[in-house]
Backbone as a printed PyTorch tensor [residue, N CA C, xyz], in Angstrom:
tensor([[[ 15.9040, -10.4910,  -9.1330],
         [ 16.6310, -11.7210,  -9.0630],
         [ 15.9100, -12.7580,  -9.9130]],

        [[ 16.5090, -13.2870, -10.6020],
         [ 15.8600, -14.5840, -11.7030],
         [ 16.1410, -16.1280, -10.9080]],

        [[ 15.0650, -16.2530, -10.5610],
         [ 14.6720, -17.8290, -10.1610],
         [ 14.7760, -19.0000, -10.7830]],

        [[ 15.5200, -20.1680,  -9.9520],
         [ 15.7090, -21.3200, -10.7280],
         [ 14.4260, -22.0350, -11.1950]],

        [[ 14.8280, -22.4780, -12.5630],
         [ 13.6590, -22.7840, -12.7290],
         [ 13.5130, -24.3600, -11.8780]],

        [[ 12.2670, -24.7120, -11.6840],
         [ 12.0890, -25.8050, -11.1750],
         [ 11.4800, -27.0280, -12.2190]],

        [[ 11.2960, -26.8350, -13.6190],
         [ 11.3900, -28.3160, -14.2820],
         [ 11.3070, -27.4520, -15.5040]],

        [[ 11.5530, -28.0710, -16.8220],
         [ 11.4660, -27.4540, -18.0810],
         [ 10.0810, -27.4370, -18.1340]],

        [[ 10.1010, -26.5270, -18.8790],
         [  8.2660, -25.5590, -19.0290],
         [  8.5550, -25.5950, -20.9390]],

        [[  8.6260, -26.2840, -22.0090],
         [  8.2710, -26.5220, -23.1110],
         [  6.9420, -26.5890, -23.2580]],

        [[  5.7670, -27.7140, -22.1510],
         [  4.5710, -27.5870, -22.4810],
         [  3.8630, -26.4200, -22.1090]],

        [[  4.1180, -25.6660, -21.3110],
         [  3.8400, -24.2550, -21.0290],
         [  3.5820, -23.3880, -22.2650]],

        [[  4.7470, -23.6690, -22.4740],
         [  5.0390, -22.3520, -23.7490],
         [  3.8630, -22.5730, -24.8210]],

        [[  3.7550, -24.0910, -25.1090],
         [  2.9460, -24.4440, -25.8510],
         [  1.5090, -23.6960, -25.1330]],

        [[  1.1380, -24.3920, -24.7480],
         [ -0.0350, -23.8750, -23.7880],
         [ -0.2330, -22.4580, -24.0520]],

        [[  0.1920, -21.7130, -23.3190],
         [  0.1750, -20.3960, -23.7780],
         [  0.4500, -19.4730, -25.0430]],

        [[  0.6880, -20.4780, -25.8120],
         [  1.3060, -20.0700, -27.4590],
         [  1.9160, -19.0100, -27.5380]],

        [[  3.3020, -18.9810, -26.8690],
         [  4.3910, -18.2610, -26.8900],
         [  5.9730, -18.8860, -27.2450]],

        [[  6.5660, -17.7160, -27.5640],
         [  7.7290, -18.5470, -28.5070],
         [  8.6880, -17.9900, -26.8810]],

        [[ 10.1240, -18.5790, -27.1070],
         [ 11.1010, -18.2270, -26.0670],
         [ 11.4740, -16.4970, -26.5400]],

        [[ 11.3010, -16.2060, -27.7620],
         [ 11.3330, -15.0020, -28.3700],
         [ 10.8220, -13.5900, -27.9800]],

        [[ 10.1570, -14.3140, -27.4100],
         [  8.5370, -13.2030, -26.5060],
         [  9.0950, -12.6000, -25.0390]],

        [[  9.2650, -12.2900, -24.5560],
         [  9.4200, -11.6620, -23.3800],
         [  8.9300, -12.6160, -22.3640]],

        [[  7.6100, -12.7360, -22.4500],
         [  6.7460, -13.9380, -21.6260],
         [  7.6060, -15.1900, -21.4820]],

        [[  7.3390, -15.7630, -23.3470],
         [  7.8850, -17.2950, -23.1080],
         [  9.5260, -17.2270, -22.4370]],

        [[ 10.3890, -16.1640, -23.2000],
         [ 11.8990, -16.3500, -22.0210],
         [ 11.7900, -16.0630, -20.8720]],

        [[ 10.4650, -15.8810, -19.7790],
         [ 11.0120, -15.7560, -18.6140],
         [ 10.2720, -17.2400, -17.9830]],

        [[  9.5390, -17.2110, -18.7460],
         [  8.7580, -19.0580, -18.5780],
         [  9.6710, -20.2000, -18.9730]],

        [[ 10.4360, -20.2770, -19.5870],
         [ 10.9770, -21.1190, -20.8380],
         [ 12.7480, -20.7990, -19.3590]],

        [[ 12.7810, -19.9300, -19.4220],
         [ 14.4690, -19.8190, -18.6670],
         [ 14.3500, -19.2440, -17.3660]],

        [[ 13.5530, -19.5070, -16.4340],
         [ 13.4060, -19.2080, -15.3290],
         [ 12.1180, -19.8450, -14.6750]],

        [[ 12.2310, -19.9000, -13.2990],
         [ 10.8830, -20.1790, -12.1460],
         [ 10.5790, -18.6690, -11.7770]],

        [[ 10.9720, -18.0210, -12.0160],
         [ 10.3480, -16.4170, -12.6040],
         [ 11.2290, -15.3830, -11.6660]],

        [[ 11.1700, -13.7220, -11.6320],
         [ 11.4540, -13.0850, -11.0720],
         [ 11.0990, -12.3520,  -9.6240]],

        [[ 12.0840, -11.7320,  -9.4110],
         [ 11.6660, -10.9380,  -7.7720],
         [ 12.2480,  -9.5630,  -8.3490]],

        [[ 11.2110,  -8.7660,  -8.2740],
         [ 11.6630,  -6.9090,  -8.5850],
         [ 11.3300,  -6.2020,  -7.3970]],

        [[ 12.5530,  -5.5780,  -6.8210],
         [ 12.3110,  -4.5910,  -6.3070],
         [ 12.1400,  -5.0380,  -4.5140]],

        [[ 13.3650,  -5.5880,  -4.1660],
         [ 13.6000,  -6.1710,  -2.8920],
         [ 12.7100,  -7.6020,  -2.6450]],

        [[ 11.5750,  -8.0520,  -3.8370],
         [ 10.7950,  -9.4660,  -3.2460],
         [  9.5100,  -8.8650,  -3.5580]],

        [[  9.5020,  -7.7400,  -3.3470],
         [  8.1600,  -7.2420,  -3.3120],
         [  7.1030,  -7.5860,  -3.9980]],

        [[  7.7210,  -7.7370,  -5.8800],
         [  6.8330,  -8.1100,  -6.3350],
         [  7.5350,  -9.4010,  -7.2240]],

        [[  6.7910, -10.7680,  -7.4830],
         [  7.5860, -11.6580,  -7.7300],
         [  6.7440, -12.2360,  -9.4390]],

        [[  7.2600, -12.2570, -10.3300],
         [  6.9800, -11.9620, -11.4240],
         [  6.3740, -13.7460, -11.7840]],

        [[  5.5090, -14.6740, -12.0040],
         [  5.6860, -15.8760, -12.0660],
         [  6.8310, -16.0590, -13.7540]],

        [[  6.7030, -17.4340, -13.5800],
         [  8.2720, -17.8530, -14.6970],
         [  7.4410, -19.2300, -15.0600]],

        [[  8.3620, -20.0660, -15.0360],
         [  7.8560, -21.5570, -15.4710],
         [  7.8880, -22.5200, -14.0170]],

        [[  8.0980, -21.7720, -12.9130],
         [  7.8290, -22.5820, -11.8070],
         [  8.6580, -22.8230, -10.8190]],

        [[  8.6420, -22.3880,  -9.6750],
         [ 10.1570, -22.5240,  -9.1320],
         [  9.3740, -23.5100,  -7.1720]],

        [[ 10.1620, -23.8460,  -6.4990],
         [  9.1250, -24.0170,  -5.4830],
         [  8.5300, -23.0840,  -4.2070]],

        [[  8.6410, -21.7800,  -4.4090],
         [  8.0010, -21.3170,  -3.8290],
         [  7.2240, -20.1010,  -4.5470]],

        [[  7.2210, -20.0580,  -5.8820],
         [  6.9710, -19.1500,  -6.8980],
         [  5.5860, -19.6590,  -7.8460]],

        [[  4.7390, -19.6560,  -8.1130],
         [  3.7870, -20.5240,  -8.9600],
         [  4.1570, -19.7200, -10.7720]],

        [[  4.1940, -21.1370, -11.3240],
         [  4.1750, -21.2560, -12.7690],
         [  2.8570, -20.0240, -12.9810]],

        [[  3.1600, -19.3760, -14.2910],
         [  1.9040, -18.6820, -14.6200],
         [  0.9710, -19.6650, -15.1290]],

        [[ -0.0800, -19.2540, -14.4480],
         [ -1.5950, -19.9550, -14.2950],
         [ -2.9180, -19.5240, -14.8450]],

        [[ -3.7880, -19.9280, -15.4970],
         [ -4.7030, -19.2980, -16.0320],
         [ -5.4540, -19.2440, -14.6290]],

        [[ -5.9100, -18.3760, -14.2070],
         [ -6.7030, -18.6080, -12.8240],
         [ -8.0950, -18.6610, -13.2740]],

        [[ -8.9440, -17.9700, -14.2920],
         [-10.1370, -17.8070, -14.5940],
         [ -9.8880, -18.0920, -16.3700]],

        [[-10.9560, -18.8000, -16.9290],
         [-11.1170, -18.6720, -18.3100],
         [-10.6350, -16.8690, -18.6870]],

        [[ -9.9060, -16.2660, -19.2360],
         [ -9.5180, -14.9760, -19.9790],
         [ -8.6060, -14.4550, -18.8990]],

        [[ -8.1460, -15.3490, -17.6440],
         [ -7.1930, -14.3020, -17.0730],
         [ -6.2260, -15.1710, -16.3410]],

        [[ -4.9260, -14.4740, -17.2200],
         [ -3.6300, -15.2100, -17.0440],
         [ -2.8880, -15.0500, -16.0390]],

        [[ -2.6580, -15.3860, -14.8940],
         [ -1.9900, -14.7130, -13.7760],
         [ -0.6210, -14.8760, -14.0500]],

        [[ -0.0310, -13.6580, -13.8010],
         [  1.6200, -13.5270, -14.5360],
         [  2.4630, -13.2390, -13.2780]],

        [[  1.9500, -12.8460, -11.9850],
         [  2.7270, -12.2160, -10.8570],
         [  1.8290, -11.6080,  -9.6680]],

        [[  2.2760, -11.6830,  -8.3110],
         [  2.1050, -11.0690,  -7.7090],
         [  2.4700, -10.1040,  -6.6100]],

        [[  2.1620,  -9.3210,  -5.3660],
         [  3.2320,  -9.0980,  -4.6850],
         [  2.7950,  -9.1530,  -3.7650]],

        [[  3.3100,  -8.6200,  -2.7500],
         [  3.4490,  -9.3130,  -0.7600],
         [  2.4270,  -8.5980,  -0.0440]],

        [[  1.6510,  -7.9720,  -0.8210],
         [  0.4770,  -7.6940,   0.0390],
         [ -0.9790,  -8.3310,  -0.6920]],

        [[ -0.8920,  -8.4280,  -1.2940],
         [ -1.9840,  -9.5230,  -1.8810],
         [ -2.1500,  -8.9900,  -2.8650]],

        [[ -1.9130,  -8.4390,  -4.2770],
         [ -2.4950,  -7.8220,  -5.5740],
         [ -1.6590,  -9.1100,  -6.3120]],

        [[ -2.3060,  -9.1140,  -7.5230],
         [ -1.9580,  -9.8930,  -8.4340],
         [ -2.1290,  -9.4040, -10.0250]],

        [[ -1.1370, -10.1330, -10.8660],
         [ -0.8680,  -9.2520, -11.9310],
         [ -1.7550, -10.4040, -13.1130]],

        [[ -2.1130,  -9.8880, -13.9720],
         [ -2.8630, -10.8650, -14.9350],
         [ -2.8730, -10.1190, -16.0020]],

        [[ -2.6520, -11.1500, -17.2260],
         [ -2.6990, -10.6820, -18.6550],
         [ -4.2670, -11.0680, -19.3170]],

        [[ -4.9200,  -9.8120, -19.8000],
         [ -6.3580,  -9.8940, -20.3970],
         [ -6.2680, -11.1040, -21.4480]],

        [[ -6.8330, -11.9030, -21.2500],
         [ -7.2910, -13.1490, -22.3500],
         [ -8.6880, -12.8720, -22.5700]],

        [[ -9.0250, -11.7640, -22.4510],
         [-10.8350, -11.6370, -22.4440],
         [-11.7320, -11.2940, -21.5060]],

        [[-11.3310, -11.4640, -20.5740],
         [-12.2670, -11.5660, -19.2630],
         [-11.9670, -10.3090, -18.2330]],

        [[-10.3430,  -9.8450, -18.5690],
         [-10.3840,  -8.7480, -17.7120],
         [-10.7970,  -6.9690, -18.8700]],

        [[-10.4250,  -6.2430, -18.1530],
         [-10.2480,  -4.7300, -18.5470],
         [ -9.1590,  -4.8030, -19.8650]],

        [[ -9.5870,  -3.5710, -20.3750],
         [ -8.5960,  -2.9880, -21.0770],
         [ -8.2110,  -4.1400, -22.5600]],

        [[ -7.5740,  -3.7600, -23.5420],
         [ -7.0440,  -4.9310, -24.3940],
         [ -6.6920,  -6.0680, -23.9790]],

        [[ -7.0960,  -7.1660, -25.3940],
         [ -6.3490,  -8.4400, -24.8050],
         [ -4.6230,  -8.1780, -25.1390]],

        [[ -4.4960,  -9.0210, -24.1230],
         [ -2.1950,  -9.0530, -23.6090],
         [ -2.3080,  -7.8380, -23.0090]],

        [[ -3.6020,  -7.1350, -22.3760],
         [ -2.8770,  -5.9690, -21.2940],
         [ -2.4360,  -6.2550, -20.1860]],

        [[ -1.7640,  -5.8690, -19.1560],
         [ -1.6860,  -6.3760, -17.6980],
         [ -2.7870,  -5.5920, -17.2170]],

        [[ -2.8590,  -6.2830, -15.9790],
         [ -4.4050,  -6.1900, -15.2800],
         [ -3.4760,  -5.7790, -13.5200]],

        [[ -4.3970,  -5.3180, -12.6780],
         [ -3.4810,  -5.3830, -11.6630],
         [ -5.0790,  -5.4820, -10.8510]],

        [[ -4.8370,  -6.7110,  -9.8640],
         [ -5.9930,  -6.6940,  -9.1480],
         [ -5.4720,  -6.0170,  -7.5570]],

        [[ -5.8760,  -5.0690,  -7.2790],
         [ -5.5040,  -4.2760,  -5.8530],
         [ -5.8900,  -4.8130,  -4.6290]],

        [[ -5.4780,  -5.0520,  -3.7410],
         [ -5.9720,  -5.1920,  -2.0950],
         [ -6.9080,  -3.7080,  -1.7740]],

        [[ -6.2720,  -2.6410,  -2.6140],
         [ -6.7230,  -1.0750,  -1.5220],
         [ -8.1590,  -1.2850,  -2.7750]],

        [[ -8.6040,  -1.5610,  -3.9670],
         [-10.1740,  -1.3340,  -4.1270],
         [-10.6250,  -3.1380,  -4.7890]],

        [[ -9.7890,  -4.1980,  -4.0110],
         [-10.4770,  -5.2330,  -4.5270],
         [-11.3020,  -5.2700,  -6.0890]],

        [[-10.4650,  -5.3020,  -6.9260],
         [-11.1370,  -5.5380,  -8.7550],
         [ -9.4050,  -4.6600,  -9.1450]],

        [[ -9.5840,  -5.8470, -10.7560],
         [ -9.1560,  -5.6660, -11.3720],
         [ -9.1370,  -4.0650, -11.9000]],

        [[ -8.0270,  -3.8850, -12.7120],
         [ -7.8340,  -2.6210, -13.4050],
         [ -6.7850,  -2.6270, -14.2800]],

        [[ -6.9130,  -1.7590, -15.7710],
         [ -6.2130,  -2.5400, -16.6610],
         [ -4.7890,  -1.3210, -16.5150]],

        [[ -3.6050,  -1.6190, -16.9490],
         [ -2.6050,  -0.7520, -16.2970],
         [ -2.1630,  -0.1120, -17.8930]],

        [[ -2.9650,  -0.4020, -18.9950],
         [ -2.6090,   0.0830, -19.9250],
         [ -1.2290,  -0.2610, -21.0160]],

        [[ -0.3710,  -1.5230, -20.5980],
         [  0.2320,  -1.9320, -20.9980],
         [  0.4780,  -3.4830, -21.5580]],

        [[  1.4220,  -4.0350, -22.2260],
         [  1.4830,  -5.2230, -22.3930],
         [  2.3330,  -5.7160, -21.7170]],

        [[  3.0180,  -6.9800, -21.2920],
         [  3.6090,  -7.7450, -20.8950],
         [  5.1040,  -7.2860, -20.6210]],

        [[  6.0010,  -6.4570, -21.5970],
         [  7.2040,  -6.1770, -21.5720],
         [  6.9330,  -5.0540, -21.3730]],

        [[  6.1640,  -4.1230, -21.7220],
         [  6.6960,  -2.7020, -20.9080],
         [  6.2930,  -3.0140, -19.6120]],

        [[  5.4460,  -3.9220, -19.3070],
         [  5.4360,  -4.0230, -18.0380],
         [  6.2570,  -4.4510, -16.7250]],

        [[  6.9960,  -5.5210, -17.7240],
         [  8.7900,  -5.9890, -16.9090],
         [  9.0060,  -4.7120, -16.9120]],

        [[  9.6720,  -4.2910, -18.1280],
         [ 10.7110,  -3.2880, -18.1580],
         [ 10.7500,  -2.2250, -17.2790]],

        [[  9.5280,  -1.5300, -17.1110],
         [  9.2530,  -0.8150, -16.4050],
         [  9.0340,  -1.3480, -14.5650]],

        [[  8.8650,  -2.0570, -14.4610],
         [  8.7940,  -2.3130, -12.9230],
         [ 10.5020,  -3.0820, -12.9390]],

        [[ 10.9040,  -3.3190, -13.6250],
         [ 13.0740,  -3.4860, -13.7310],
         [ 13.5200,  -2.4190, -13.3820]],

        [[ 12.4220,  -0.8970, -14.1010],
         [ 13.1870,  -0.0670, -13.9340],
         [ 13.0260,   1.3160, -12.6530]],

        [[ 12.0890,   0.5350, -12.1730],
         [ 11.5420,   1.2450, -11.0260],
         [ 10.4020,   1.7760, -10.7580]],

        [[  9.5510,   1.4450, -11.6190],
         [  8.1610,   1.8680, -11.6830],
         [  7.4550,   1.4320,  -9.9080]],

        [[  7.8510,   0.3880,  -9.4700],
         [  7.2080,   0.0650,  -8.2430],
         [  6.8870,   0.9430,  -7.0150]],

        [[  7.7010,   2.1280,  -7.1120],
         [  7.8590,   3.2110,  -6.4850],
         [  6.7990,   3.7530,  -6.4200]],

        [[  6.4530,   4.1670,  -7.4040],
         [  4.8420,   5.5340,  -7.8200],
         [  4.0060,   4.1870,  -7.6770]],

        [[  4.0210,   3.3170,  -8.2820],
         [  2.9880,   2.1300,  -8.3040],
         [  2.2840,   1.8090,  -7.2210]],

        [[  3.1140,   1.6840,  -5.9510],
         [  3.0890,   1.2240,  -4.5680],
         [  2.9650,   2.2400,  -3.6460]],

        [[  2.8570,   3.8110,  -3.6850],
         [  2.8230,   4.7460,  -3.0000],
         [  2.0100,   4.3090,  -2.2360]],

        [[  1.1890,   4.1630,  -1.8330],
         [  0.0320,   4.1170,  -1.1230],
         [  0.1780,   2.9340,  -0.6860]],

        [[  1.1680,   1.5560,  -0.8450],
         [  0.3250,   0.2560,   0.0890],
         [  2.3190,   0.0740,   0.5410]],

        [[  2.8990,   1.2070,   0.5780],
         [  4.3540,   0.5010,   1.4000],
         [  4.5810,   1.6910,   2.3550]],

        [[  5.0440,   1.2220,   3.5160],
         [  5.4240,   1.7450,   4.8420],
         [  7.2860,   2.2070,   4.8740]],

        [[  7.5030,   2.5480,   5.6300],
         [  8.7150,   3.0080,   5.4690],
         [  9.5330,   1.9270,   5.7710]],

        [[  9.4940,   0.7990,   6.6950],
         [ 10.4160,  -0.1090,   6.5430],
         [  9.7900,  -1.1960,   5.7930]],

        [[  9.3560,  -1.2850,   4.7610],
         [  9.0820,  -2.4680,   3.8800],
         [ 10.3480,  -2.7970,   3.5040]],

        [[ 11.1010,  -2.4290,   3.0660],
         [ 12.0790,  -3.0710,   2.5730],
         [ 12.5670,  -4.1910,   3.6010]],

        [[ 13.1520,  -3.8170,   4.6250],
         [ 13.4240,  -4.3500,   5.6500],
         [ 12.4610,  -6.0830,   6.2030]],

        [[ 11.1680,  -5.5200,   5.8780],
         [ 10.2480,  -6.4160,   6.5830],
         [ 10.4540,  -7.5210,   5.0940]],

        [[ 10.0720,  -6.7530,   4.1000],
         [  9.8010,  -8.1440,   2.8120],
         [ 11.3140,  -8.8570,   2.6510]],

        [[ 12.2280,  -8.3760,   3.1770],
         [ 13.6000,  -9.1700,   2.8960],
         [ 13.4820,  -9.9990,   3.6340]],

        [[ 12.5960, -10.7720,   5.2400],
         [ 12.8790, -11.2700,   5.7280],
         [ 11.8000, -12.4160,   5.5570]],

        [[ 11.2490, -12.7440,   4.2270],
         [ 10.1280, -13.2810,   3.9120],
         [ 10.4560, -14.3590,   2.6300]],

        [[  9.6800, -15.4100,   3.0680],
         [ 10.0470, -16.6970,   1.9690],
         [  9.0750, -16.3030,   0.3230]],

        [[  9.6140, -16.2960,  -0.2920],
         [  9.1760, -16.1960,  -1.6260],
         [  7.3910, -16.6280,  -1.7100]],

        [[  6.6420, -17.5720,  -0.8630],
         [  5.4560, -18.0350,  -0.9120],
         [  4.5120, -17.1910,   0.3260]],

        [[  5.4270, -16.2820,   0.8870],
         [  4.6470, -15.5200,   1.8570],
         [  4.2320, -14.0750,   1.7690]],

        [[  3.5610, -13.7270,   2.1990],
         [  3.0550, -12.0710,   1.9790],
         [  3.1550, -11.4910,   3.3920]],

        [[  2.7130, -10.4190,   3.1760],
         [  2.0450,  -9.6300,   4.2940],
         [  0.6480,  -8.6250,   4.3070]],

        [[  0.0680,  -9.0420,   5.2300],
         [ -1.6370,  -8.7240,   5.7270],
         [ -1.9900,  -7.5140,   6.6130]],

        [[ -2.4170,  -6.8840,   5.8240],
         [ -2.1390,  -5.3640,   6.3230],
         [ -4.0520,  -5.5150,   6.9820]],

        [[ -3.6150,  -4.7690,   8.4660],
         [ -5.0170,  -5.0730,   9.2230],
         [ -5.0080,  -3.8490,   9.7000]],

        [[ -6.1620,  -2.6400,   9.8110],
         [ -7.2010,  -3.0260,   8.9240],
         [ -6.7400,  -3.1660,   7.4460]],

        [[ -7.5140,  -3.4730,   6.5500],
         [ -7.3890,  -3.4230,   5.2590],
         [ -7.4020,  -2.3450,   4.5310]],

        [[ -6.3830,  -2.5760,   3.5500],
         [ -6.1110,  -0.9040,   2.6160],
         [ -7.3310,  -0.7580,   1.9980]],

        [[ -8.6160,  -1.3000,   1.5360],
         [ -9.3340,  -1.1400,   1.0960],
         [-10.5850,  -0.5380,   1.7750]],

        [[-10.1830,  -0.3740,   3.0730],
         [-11.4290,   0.0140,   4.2710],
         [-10.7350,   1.5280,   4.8690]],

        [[-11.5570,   2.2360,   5.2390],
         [-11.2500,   3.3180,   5.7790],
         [-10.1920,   3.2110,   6.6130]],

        [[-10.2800,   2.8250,   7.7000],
         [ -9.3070,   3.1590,   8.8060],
         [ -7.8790,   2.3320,   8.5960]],

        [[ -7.7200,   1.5380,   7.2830],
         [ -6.5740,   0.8130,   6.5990],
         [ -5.9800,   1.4660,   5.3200]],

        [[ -6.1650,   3.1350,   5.3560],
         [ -5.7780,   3.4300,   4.6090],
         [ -4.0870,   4.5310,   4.7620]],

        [[ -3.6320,   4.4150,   6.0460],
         [ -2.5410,   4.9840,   6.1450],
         [ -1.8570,   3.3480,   7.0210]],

        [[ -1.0820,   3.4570,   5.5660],
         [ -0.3790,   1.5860,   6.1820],
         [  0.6210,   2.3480,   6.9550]],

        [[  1.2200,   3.4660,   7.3790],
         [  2.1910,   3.3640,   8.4660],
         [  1.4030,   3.2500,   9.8100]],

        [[  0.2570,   2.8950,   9.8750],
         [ -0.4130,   2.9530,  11.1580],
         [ -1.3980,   1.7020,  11.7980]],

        [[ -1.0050,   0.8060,  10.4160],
         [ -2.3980,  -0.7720,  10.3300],
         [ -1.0310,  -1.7450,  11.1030]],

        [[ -1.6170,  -2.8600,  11.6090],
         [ -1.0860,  -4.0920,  12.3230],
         [ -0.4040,  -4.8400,  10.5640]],

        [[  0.5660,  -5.0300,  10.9200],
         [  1.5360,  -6.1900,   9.8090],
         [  1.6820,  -7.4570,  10.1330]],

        [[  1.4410,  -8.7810,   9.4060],
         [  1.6700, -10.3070,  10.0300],
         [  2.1670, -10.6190,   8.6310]],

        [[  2.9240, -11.4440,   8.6590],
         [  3.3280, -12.6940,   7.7650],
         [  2.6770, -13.3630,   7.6380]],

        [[  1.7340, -14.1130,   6.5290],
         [  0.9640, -14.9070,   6.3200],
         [  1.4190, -15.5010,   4.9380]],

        [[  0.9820, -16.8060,   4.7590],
         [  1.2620, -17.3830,   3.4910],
         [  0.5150, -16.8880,   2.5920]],

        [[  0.9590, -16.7070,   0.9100],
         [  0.2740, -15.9120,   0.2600],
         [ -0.6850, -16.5940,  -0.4580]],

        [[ -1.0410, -17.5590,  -0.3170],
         [ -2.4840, -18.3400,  -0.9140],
         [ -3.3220, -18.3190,   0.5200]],

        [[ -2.9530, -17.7830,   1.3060],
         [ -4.1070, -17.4560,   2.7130],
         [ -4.2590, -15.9760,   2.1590]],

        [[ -3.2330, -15.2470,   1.9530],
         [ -3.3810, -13.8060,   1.9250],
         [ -4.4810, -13.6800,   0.3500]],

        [[ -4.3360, -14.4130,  -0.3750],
         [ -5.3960, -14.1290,  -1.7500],
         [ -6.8710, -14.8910,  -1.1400]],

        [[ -6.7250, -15.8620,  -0.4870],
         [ -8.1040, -15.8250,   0.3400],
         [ -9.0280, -15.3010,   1.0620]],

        [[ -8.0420, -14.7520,   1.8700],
         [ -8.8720, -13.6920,   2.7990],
         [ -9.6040, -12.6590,   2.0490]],

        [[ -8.7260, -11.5830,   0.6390],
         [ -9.3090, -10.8350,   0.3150],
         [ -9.9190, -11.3780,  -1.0390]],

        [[-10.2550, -12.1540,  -1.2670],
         [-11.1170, -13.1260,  -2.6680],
         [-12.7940, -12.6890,  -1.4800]],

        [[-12.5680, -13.2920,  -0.0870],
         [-13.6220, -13.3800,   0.4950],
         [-14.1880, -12.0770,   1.2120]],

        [[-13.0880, -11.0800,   1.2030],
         [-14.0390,  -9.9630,   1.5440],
         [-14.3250,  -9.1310,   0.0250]],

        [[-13.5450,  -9.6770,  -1.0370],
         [-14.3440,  -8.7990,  -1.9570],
         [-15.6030,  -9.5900,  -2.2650]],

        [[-15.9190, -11.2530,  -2.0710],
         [-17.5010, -11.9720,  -2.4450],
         [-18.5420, -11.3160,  -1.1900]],

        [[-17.8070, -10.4990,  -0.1250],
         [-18.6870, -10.0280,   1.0240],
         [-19.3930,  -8.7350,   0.1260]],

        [[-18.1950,  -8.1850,   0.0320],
         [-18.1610,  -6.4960,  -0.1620],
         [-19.7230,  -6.3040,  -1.6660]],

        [[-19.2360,  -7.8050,  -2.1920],
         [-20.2060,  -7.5710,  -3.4530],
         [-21.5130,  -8.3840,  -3.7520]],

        [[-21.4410,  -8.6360,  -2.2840],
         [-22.5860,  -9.8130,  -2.2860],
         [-23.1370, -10.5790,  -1.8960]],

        [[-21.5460, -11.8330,  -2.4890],
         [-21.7460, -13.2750,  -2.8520],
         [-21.8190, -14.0670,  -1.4740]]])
């Protein structure tokens, strides 16, 4: 589903030095961004209000999307894996980035065209569909234990909550600064 946009994004485009031509800049430039694949995963655009504009989150990493269990999608500016303009996919099940081997449009295209399926084997339950339809565009879901911990690794069997999804990128920001350290 393509999201209204919520204000013209011209300085965006600039910003990111993309033309409307690009795959990127038309979904920034003509949308507050997408939802593929029941909500699941929500693609950012130029800003909608419950959707965030794509954001540089770190010097070299562009956050382009995320989805309802806490992973987030980012384009290499330097700082992540793999080529720069690859997508990056940061996981809940091993906390860190990983580069997915593609650029920006095969990466729509392919999750348009169903890639989310094999992608997601491992972090969707049998009624996800059901559960993420009943969820506001700014919310996730918090899979307890965590897919990244042993006993959170068969999600038909972990506790499910609705949580807002800037709580849900918190929680696991802070067990991966545990897991590594900080």
């Amino acid at each position: 589903m393509v999201l209204p946009l919520h204000a013209p994004q011209g300085g965006l485009l600039e910003l990111l030095q993309v033309s409307t031509g690009s795959t990127l800049g038309a979904v920034v430039y003509n949308s507050g961004g997408l939802t593929i694949d029941n909500g699941w995963v929500r693609l950012h655009g130029g800003g909608h209000e419950q959707v965030l504009a794509v954001t540089e989150e770190a010097p070299g990493v562009l956050v382009i999307g995320h989805d309802v269990v806490g992973g987030r999608f980012a384009l290499n500016s330097g700082a992540l894996g793999g080529d720069p303009g690859e997508v990056n996919y940061w996981s809940p099940d091993s906390l860190e980035w990983a580069a997915l081997g593609i650029g920006y449009t095969d990466f729509v295209h392919a999750f348009l065209r169903g890639a989310t399926t094999d992608f997601y084997a491992n972090l969707r339950w049998n009624e996800w569909a059901n559960d993420v339809s009943e969820l506001h565009l700014d919310q996730g879901i918090a899979l307890y234990p965590p897919p990244f911990s042993k006993d959170g690794q068969d999600v038909e069997r972990v506790h499910r909550g609705v949580v807002p999804l800037d709580e849900l990128h918190y929680i696991y920001a802070t067990y991966a600064d545990q897991l590594n350290g900080n």
